[in-house]
N, C-alpha and C positions, 0 to 999 in steps of 0.2 A: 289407682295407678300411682306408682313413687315416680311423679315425671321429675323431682328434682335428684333420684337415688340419691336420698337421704338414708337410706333405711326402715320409714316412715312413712306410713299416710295422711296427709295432714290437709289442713288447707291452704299450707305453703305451696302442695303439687299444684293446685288448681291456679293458687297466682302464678306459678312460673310456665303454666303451660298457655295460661291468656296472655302472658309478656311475649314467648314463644310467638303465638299463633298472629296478636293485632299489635305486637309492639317491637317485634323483629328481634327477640329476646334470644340470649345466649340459645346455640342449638341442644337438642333436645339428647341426653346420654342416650348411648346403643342399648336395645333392649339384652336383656340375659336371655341367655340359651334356656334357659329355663323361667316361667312365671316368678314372681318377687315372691316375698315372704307371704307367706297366709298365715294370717294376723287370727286364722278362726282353725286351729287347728281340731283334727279330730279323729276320733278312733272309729267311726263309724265304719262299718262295713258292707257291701250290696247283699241286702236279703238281711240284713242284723234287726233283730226286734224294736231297736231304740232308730234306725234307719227308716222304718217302715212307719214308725210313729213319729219320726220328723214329716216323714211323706204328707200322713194324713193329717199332722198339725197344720201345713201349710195348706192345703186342700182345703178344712177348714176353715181358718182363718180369712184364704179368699173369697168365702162364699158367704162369712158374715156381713150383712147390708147395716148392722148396728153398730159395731166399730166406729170408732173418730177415724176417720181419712187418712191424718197423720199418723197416730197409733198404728193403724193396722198397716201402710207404709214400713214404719219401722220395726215390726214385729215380723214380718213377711220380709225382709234388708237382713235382718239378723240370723233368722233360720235357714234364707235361702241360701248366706253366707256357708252355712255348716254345711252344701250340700256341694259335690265337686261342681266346679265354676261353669258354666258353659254347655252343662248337662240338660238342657230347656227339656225335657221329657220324662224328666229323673228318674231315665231307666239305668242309670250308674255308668255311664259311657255317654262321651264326647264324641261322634262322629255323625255317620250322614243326615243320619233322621232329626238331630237337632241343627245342623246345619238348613236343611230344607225348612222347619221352621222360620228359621233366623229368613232365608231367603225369600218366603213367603210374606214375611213382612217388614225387607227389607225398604229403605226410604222412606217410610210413614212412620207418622207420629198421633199422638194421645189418643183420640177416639177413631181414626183409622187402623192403627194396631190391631189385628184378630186375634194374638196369642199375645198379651202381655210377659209371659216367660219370656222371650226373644226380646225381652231388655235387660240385657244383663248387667248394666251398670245402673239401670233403674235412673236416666235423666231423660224420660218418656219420646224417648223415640228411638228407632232400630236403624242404625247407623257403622258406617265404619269401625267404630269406636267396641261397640258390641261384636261383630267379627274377630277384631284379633283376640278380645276377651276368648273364645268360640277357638281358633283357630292357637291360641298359647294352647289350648288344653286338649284339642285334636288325639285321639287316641287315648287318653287316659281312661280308667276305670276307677271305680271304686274299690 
């Protein structure tokens, strides 16, 4: 999230949005009508062969128990990036069925989670925060 609209995701957002939230920090810009830049652009398409082998990459990748913790973290952060935002069931659309998700495990966190997808900022717990992510991209498709 560019809580400073800078243009950028950094982790100047993060300091300016905890001055914001515990330190009474200048207020926070009006979001855009539309989600900020995606920084992971991509051609993928719903049903595209390189779509469908993102799919089963990440499938994959969560089901390896050998993985480093970390690694597999940011391996699963990067790919999940390339997949439209908010899509928790990556049937190529934003709407009810990954909302229900999301609401299924809403207010819980780390090992309470039943669908770890339903974090889509990936700061282990299913929060407000994860909504609007869910709710910018309401509607969209692949």
């Amino acid at each position: 999230m560019d809580a400073n609209d800078n243009g950028k995701i950094s982790v100047d957002d993060a300091i300016y949005l905890l001055s914001y939230l515990f330190k009474f920090g200048s207020t926070l810009p009006q979001p855009f009508k539309e989600p900020g830049i995606d920084l992971t652009k991509s051609d993928l398409k719903c049903g595209s062969k390189e779509n469908k082998k993102l799919n089963d990459a990440i499938i994959e990748i969560e089901r390896d128990n050998n993985l480093n913790k970390q690694l597999k973290e940011t391996i699963l952060n990067i790919l999940i990036n390339m997949l439209l935002k908010g899509d928790i069931n990556r049937d190529c659309e934003v709407g009810i069925r990954d909302l229900v998700i999301l609401g299924q495990n809403y207010n819980k966190q780390g090992n309470e989670i039943k669908d770890k997808r339903a974090d889509l900022n990936k700061d282990g717990k299913i929060d407000i925060l994860d909504l609007v992510i869910l709710t910018q991209n309401y509607g969209k498709v692949c």
